[in-house]
N, C-alpha and C positions, 0 to 999 in steps of 0.2 A: 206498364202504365203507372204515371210514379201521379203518388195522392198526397195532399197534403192538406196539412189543419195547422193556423195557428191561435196561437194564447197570447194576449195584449196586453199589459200592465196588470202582473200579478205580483201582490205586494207582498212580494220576497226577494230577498238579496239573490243576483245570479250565480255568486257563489257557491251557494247550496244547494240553486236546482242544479247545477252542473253536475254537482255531488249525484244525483238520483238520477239524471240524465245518461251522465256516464254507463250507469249499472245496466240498461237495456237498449243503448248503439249498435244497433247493426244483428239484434237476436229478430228471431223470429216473432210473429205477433202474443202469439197464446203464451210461449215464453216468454216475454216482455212483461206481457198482466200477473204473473205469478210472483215475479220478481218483484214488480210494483205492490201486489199485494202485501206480502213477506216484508217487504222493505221498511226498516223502524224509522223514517223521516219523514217529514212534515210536507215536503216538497212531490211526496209518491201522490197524494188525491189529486191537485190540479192536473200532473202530468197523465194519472192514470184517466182521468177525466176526457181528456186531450185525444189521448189514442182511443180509446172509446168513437170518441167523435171522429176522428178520423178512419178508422176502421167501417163506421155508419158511411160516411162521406164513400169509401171503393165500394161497401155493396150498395149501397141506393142507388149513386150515379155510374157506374162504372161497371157495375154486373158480376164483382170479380168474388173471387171467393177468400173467406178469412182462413183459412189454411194454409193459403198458399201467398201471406203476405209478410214481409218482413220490412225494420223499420230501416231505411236505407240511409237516412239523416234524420238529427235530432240537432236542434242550436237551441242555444240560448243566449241572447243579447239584453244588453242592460239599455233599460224604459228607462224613461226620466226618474229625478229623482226628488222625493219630496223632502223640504228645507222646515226644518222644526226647531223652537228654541228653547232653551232651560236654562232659570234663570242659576246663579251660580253664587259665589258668594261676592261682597263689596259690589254689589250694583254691575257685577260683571253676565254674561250670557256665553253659553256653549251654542255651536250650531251641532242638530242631530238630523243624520242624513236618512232618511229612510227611501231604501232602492228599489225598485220596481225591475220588471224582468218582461221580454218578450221571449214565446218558445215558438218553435217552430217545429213541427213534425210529418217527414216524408215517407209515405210507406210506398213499398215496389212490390212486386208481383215476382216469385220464381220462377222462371220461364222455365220450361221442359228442352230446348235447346241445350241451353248454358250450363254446365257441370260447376256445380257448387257442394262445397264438403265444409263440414262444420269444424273447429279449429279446436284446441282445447279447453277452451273454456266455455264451448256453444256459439260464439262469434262464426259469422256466415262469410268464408272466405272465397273468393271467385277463383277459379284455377286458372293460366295463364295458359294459353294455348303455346306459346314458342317458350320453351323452358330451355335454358341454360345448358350448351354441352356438357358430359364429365370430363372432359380434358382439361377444359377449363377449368371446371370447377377444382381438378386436382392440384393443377397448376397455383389454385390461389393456396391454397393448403397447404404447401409446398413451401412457397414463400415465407406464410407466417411461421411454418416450425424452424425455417433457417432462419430467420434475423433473432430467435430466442437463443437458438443455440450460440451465434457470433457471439452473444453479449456475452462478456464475461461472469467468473463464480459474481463476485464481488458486486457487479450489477445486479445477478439478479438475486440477490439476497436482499439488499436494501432497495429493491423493488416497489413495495407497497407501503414502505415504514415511512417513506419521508409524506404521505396523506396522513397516516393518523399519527401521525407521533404530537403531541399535546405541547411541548420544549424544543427550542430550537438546542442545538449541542454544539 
């Protein structure tokens, strides 16, 4: 059962909530609030606020339990934006934009069916039920080590040097 809460013109650039949004996509609920707690930005209270709310929203309406909820989407889209002006020197004017942010946040339920394993970084990854032969997969493997070896010395020496090199020669 997928839950969701949103947040309406919060006056913060969506750049930075993305910043803080990123940090708890796709973790678990309880892990999500930790991270939000911990987290040194500006952008962690609304959002933490948010899932709060949306976490109230599965148990009230929905019956479900906060254990067994993870956040399945998290957006952020940019709200209107407000037009401000300062004045400047010789009777001239800057415009200053101040942006506002729409969030969105969808919590799902871990079903007991579905086989889900946590990934390394805590990320909740679904497992694929048709997974890829080994033949195949040798087969790709294979591939990649023969077209390094065709190259020659001289290719693969000067491999990496023509991205950073600083001077053309």
């Amino acid at each position: 059962m997928k839950v969701d809460a949103k947040l309406n013109h919060l006056r913060m650039s969506p750049v930075k909530v993305r910043l803080v949004a990123d940090l708890v996509r796709g973790r678990r609920v309880d892990e999500a609030e930790n991270r939000l707690k911990f987290a040194p930005k500006k952008a962690t209270k609304p959002i933490g606020k948010l899932l709060k709310s949306a976490i109230a929203n599965a148990e009230h309406n929905f019956d479900l339990d906060k254990s067994n909820l993870y956040i399945s989407e998290i957006r952020v889209d940019e709200g209107p934006t407000l037009k401000r002006w300062r004045p400047r020197a010789r009777g001239a004017t800057d415009q200053i934009q101040k942006k506002t942010s729409h969030i969105t946040i969808v919590l799902d339920e871990l079903e007991a069916g579905k086989e889900i394993k946590t990934g390394k970084k805590g990320k909740i990854k679904r497992i694929k039920k048709k997974e890829r032969p080994k033949e195949e997969a040798d087969l790709k493997k294979s591939k990649k080590g023969s077209s390094e070896k065709d190259m020659s010395k001289k290719e693969q020496k000067g491999k990496g040097k023509d991205i950073f090199r600083r001077k053309s020669i």
